[in-house]
Structure formats: C-alpha cells, structure tokens
C-alpha positions as CSV (number, residue, x, y, z in Angstrom):
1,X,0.0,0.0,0.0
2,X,1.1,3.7,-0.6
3,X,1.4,5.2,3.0
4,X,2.2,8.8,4.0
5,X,2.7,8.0,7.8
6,X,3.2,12.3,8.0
7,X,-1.0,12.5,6.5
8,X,-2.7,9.6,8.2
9,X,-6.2,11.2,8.2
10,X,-8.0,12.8,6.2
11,X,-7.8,15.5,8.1
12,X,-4.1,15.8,7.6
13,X,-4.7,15.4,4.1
14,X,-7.5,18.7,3.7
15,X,-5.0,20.7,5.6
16,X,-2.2,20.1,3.4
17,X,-4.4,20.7,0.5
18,X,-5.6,23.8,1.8
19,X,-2.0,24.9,1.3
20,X,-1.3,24.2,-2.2
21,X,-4.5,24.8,-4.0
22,X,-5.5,28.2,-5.0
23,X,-8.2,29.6,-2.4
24,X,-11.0,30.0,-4.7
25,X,-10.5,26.3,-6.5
26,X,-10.3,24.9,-2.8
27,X,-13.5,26.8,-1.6
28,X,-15.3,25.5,-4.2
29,X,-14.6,22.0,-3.0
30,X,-14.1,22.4,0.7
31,X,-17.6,24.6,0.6
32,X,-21.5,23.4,1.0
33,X,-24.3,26.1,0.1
34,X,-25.9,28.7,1.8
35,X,-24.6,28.9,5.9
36,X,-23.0,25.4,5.4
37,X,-25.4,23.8,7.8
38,X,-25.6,20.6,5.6
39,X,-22.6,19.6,5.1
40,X,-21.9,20.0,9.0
41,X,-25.0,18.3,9.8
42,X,-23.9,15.1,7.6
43,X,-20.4,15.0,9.1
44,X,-21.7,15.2,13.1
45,X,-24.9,13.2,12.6
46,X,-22.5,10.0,11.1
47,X,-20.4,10.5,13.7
48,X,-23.1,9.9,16.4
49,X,-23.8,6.0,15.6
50,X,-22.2,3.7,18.4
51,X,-21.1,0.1,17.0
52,X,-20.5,-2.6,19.7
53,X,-17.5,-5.1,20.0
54,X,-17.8,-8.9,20.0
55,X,-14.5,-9.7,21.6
56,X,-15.5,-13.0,23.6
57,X,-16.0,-15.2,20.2
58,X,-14.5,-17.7,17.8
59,X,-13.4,-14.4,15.4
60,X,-11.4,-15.6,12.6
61,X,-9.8,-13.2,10.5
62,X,-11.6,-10.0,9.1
63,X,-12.5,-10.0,5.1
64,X,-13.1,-6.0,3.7
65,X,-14.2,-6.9,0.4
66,X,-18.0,-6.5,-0.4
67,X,-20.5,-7.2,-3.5
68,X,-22.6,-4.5,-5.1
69,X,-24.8,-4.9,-8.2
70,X,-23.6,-8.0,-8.8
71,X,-19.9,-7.0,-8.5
72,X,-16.9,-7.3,-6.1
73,X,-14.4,-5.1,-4.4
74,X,-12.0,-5.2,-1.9
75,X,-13.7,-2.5,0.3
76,X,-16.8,-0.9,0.9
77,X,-16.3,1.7,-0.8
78,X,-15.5,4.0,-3.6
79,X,-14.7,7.5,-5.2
80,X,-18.1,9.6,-5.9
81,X,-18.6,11.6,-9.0
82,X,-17.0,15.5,-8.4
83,X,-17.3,18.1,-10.9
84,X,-14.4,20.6,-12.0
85,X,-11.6,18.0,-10.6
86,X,-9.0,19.4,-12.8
87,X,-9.6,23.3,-11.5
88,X,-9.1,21.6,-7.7
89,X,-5.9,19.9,-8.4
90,X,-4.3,19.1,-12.0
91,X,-5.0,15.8,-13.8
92,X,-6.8,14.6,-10.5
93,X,-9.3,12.1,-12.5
94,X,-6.4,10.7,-13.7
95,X,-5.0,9.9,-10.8
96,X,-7.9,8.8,-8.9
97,X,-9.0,6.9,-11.6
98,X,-5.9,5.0,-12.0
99,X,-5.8,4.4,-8.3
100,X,-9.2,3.1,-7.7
101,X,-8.3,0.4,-10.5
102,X,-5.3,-0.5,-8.4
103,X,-7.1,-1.0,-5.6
104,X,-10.2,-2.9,-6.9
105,X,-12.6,-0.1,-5.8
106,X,-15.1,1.8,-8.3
107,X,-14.6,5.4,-9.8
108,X,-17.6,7.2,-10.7
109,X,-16.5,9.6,-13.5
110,X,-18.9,13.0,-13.9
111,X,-20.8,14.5,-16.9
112,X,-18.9,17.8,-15.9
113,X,-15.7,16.8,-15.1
114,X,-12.2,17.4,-16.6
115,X,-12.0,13.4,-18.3
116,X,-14.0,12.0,-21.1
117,X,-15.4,9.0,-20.6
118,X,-12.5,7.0,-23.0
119,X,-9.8,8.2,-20.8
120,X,-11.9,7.3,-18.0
121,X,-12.5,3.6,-19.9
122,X,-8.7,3.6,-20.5
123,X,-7.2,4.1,-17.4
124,X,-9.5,1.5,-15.5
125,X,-10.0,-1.0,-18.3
126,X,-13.4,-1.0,-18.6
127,X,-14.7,-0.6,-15.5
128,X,-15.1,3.0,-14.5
129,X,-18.9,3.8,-13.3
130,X,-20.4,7.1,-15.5
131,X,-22.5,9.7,-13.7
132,X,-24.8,11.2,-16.2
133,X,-25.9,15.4,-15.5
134,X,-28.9,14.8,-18.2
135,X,-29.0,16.8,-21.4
136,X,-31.9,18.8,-23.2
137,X,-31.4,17.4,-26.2
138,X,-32.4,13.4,-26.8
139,X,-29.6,13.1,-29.6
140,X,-27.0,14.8,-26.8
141,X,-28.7,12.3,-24.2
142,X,-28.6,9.6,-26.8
143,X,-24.7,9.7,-27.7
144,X,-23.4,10.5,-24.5
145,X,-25.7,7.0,-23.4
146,X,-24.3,5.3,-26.3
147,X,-20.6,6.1,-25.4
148,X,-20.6,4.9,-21.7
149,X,-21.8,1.7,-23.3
150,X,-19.1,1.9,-26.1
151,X,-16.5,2.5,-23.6
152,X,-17.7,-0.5,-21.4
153,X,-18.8,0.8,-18.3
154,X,-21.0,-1.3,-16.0
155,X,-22.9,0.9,-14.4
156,X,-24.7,4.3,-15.7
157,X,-25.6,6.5,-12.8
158,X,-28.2,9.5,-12.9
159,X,-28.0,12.6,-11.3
160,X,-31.5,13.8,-9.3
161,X,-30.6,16.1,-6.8
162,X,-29.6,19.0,-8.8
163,X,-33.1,20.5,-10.1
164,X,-31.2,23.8,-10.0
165,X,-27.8,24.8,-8.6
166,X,-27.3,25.4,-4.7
167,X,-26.6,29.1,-3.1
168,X,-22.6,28.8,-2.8
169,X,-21.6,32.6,-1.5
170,X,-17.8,31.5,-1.8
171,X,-18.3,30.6,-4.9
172,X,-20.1,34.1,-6.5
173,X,-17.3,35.8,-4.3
174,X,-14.6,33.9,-6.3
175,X,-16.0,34.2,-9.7
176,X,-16.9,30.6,-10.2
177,X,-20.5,30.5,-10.6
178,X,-22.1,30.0,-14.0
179,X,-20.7,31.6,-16.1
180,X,-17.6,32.0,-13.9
181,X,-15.1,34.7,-14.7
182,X,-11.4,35.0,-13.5
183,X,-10.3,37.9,-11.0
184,X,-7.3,40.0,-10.6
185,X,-7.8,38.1,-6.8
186,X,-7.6,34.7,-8.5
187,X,-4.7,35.3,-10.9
188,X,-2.7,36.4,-7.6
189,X,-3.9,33.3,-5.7
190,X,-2.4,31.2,-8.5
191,X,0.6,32.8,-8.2
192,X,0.9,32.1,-4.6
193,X,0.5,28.0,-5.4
194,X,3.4,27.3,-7.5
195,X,2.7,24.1,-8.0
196,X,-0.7,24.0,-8.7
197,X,0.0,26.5,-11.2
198,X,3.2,24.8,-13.2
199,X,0.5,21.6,-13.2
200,X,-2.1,23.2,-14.7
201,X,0.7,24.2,-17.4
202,X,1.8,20.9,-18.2
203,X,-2.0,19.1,-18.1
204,X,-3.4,22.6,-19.8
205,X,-6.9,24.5,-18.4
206,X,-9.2,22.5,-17.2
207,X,-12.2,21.8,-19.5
208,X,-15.2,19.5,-19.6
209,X,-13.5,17.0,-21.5
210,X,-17.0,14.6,-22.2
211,X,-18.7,17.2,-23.5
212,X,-16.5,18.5,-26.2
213,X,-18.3,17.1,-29.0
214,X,-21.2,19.2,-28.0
215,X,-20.1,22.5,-27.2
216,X,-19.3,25.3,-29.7
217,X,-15.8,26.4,-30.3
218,X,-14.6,29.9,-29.3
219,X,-17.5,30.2,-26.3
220,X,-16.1,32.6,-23.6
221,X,-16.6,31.9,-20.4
222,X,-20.2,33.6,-20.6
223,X,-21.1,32.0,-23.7
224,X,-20.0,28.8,-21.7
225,X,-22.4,29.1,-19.0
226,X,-25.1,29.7,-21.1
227,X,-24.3,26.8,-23.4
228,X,-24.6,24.7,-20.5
229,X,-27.7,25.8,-18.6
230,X,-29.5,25.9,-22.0
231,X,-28.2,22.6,-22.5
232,X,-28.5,20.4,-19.7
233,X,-31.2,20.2,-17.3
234,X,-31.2,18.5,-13.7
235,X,-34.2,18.1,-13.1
236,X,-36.0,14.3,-13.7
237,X,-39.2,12.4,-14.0
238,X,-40.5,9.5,-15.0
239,X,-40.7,10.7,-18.7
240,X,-37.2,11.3,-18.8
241,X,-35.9,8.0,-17.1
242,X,-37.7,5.6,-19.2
243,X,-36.1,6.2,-22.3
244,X,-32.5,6.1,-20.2
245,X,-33.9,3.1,-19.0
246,X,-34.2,1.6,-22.0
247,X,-31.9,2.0,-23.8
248,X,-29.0,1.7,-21.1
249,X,-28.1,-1.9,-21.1
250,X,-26.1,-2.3,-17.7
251,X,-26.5,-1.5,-14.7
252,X,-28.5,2.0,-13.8
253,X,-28.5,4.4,-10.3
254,X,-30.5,6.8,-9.2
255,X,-28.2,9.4,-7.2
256,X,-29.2,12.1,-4.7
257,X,-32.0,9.9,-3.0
258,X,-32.9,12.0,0.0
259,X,-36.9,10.1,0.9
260,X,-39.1,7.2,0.7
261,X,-40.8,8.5,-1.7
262,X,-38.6,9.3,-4.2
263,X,-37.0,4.8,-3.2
264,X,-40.3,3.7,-3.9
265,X,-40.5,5.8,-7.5
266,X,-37.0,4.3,-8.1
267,X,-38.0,0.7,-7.4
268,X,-41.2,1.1,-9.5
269,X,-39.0,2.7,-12.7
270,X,-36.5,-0.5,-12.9
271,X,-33.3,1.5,-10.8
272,X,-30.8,-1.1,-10.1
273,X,-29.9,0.9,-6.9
274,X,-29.5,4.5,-5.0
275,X,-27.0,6.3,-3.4
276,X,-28.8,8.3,-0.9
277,X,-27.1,11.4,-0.9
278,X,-27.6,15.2,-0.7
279,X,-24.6,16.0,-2.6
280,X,-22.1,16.9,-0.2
281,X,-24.3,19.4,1.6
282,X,-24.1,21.6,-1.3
283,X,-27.5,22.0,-2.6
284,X,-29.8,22.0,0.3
285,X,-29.2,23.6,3.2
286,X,-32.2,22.8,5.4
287,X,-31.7,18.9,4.4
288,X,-31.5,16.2,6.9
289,X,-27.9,14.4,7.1
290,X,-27.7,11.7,4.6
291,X,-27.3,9.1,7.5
292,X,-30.5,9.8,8.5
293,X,-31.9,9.5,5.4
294,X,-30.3,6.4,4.5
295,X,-31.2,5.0,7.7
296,X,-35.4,5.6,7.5
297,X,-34.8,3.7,3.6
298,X,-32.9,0.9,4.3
299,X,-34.9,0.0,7.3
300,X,-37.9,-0.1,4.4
301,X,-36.4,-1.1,1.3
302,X,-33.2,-2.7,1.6
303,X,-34.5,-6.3,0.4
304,X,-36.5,-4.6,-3.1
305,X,-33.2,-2.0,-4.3
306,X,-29.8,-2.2,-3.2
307,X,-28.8,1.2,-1.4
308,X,-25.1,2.8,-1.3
309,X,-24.9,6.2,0.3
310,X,-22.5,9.3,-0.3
311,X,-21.9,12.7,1.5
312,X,-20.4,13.0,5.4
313,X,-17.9,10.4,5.4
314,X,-14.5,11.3,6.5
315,X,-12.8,8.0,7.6
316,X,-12.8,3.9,7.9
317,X,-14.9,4.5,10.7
318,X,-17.6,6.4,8.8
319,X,-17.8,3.9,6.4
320,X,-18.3,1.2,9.2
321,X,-21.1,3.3,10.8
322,X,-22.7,3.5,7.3
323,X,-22.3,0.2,6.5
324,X,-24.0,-0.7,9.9
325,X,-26.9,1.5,9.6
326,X,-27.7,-0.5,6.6
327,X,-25.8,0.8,3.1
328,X,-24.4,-1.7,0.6
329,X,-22.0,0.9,-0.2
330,X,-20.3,4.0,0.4
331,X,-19.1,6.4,-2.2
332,X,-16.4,9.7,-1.1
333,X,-15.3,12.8,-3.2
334,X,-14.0,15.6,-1.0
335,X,-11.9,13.0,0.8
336,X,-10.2,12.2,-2.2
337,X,-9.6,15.3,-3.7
338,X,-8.2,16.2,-0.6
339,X,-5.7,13.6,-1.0
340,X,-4.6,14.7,-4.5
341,X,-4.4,18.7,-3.4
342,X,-2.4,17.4,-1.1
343,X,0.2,14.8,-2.3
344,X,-0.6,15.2,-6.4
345,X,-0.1,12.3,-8.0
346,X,0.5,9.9,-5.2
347,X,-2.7,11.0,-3.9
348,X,-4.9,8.7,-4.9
349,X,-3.3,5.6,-3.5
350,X,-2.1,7.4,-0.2
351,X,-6.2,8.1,0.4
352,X,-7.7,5.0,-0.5
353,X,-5.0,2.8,1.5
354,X,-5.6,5.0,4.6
355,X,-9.3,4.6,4.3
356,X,-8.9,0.5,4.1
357,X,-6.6,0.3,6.9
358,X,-8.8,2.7,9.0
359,X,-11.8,0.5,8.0
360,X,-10.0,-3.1,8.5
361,X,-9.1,-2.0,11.8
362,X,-12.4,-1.2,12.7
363,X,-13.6,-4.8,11.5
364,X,-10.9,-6.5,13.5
365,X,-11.5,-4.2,16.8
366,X,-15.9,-5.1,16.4
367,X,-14.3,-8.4,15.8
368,X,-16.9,-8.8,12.5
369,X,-15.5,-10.8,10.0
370,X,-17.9,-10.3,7.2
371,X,-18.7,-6.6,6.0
372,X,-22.4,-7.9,5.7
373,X,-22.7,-8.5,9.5
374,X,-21.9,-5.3,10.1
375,X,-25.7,-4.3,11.2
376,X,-25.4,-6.9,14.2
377,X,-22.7,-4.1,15.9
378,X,-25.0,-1.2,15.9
379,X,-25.9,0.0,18.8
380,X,-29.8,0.8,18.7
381,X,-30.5,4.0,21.2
C-alpha cells in the first residue's frame, strides 16, 4: 500500500491541501451552500452511531471486500462523482481513476468533469462507473448514453438532486459560478500556489472534456455558461428516465435519493440501486444528514433495491457506521480530492490505502468478519 505516515487522516490530508491549491478552487470544494449547515450536519450526525464489539467469540480473521450490483471489491467503498476535478488539483481524475483500479474499488466519473469517458474507460480497463448530468437534447442524451456503453462501463448512474444549482456565497465571491469569470484576486492566488500553477501548465486548463463534441468552439466563459444551462437540465421524471432506461443496457442508479418517496418511485421505474445522498451538503441547506436518510430507507427497502450512500464520510470508521446502519456501499469525493491537493499524483493511492486500513481496523477491533454482518454491531438508542 502507498502510505504517507506524516498524512494519516483525512484531516491531515485537507490541511495540506488547503495549502497548495489556489483559495478559490479549494472553496469550491471544501464549501456546501448557503450557511453550510448541511454539510456539518452530515459529518456530526454519522459521527453519532455507536457500533459494539464482540471480543468474547471464535473471530477468525476480518474480510473487507463486499459485492454491489452483482460486482466485487476489496472494500466498501469507492470515489463519488466531483465536478471541475482538474480546477481543484491538475489531472486529479487521472490519478484517482488509475488508483481506484489498483485497488479494486469503483470510480464514478462525472458529466462535468475534466475526463472524457475514454480516458476514464482507458485508465480502468473497462470498468469506471459514468454519472450522467442529463442533457436537453435526446440526440445529446442519446450519444453520451451510447458512449458509456461503447466504452464498457458497467454501471450508468443518474444525477437527481440537482433540479437547480445550490446558493454557494464562496463561490459568487470567487467568480466561479455560472458563467464564472477570472479575477485579478484569483490570478494572484495562482501565483501564490506554485505548484498547482506549473501543473495546470503541463495538463493545460481544465475543461469539460466529455462534452466536447457538443459544445461550440470559441464560447467565452459567458457564452459557456449559457451553453450549459440551456443545454443540460437536472431536473427528472419519470418521462425522462424511461427512455434512459431503456436503452442503457447495464447496470442503472439513481443518485441524490434524499426520501421514501422518491425509493419507492425508483423501485417502481426498474433503478438497479440508489445512493442516498444530498450532494455533499451543497445543494440543500435545510436537508436532513444523509445518514439519516439512508437510515429511514434501508430500514424499508433494503430487500427490493440495493442502497449505497455518499456525503459526510471522513474515515474507515464512517464507512463502518454507514455500513451498519444498513448501506451496501459507500461512495467519497471531498476525501479524495483532498488527497490529491495534497500529495498530487500519489494522492490517490495514499487516500484509499488509509481509508482501508482505517476500515480493517475497525472490523478486526468489532471483531466482525464479514462486511455484511456489520448491522449486528450497531448499537440501537
């Protein structure tokens, strides 16, 4: 395993990030919407769920790896879709992409980030999960469909909590809204970050690589945001899922599940699974942690759809309180871009080996030796 012992948390890892990304590319990952409420709520809310040890038993030794939708990994858990990736930290889909195939854990690539799906395809053989931000257009829709299938990706994942864009006051200070524009204050940040800045030389500005084929040549950076909110539209029903549904061949995921309601719609429209999720805390600020949420659904329909969750986790011992409270799955993106602000290109590995020590040593400590018997060591209050 690759291991920093001077960044052993995640923690450690943000901190060091915070020092070598520009300030406006690190707010807009390190930030939620609105007063932030969210995305403290998700963090503190995980972090109250009590899991019991077992240590007068037979235990034999502790196994990490878990199935989801029909696939195995050797941990529960894996690197959630994250917009922009290349403005946070050079070539970072690269490298987490890469890493997640060398450590047999999935990679969600976005609609909107700084890979095309190919690369993405490339760099994990086949296996990278594709996060679809759903066009206008059917023939946009169509081909971008098409491709994820061309490029063999198992698993086609739909974006539902983003029906318009959160209030991010960071982000409007800094220029990075749509369209976003590029201050005399940011040019000066850059600067400062000489790293950041010679890497974003060598791997050029960071575009939205997937969507090239679409987009107009020449647009500024008005023209771009324009382009895109004429373009692509969050918000879905049942009209626009069907013909997703059918013709997506593998495996399909509804993301941003946030109620029952919106599980049982899921179940009823052929979804494969959720992740219950209220994107990082960055769209709603008045929503209830995702832990919460994914606790009321499993405990309701966790034998008719299998249900992952994302937002609020920080560590192995997150993932072991998810994973007890009933998710098949855990997905991270802050933690792992805070891994590759922070050590570049050996980021990847560095964060993914901490999280599966972190999380073995929780499974040997419980003294649980299947990740699936997890739910017998939470403590019910």
């Amino acid at each position: 395993m690759e291991f920093n012992s001077d960044y052993p948390s995640v923690d450690d890892l943000r901190n060091k990030a915070k020092t070598r990304v520009p300030r406006f590319a690190f707010e807009y990952l390190d930030g939620g919407c609105n007063e932030d409420v969210s995305i403290s709520r998700n963090t503190s809310e995980i972090r109250e769920v009590k899991l019991q040890p077992r240590y007068l038993r037979n235990q034999g030794t502790s196994s990490t790896k878990t199935k989801v939708l029909g696939m195995e990994f050797d941990a529960p858990f894996g690197i959630a879709p994250v917009g922009l990736q290349g403005l946070m930290w050079p070539n970072s889909p690269a490298i987490l992409a890469r890493a997640a195939h060398k450590h047999n854990v999935p990679f969600i690539l976005s609609t909107v980030t700084t890979m095309d799906i190919e690369k993405a395809s490339e760099l994990t053989e086949g296996n990278a999960w594709f996060q679809l931000y759903n066009p206008v257009a059917d023939e946009i829709r169509n081909d971008i469909i098409d491709r994820a299938g061309a490029a063999g990706c198992p698993v086609l994942v739909l974006l539902c909590d983003v029906p318009t864009f959160g209030y991010r006051p960071r982000d409007f200070k800094n220029g990075l809204a749509l369209p976003p524009k590029m201050s005399v204050t940011n040019i000066l940040q850059i600067l400062g970050k000489p790293t950041w800045a010679y890497n974003t030389l060598k791997y050029g500005q960071p575009t939205f690589e997937t969507l090239k084929p679409y987009t107009p040549e020449g647009l500024n950076l008005k023209q771009l945001g324009a382009f895109m909110d004429k373009t692509f539209s969050g918000r879905l029903n049942a009209e626009r899922i069907k013909p997703i549904r059918d013709r997506w061949k593998g495996k399909l995921v509804l993301k941003g599940v946030a109620s029952e309601q919106d599980t049982e719609d899921a179940i009823r429209m052929g979804f494969d699974g959720i992740i219950v999720s209220n994107h990082g805390g960055r769209q709603l600020d008045a929503a209830q942690s995702t832990i919460q949420s994914m606790q009321e659904i499993a405990a309701k329909y966790s034998d008719q759809i299998e249900i992952m969750m994302d937002s609020g986790l920080r560590s192995g011992p997150d993932i072991a309180r998810a994973m007890a409270c009933g998710a098949k799955f855990t997905f991270m993106g802050r933690s792992f871009m805070y891994g590759t602000g922070a050590l570049g290109d050996k980021g990847g590995d560095h964060t993914i080996s901490i999280l599966k020590i972190q999380f073995k040593q929780v499974m040997d400590q419980l003294c649980c030796e299947k990740v699936e018997d997890l739910p017998k060591h939470l403590i019910i209050e």
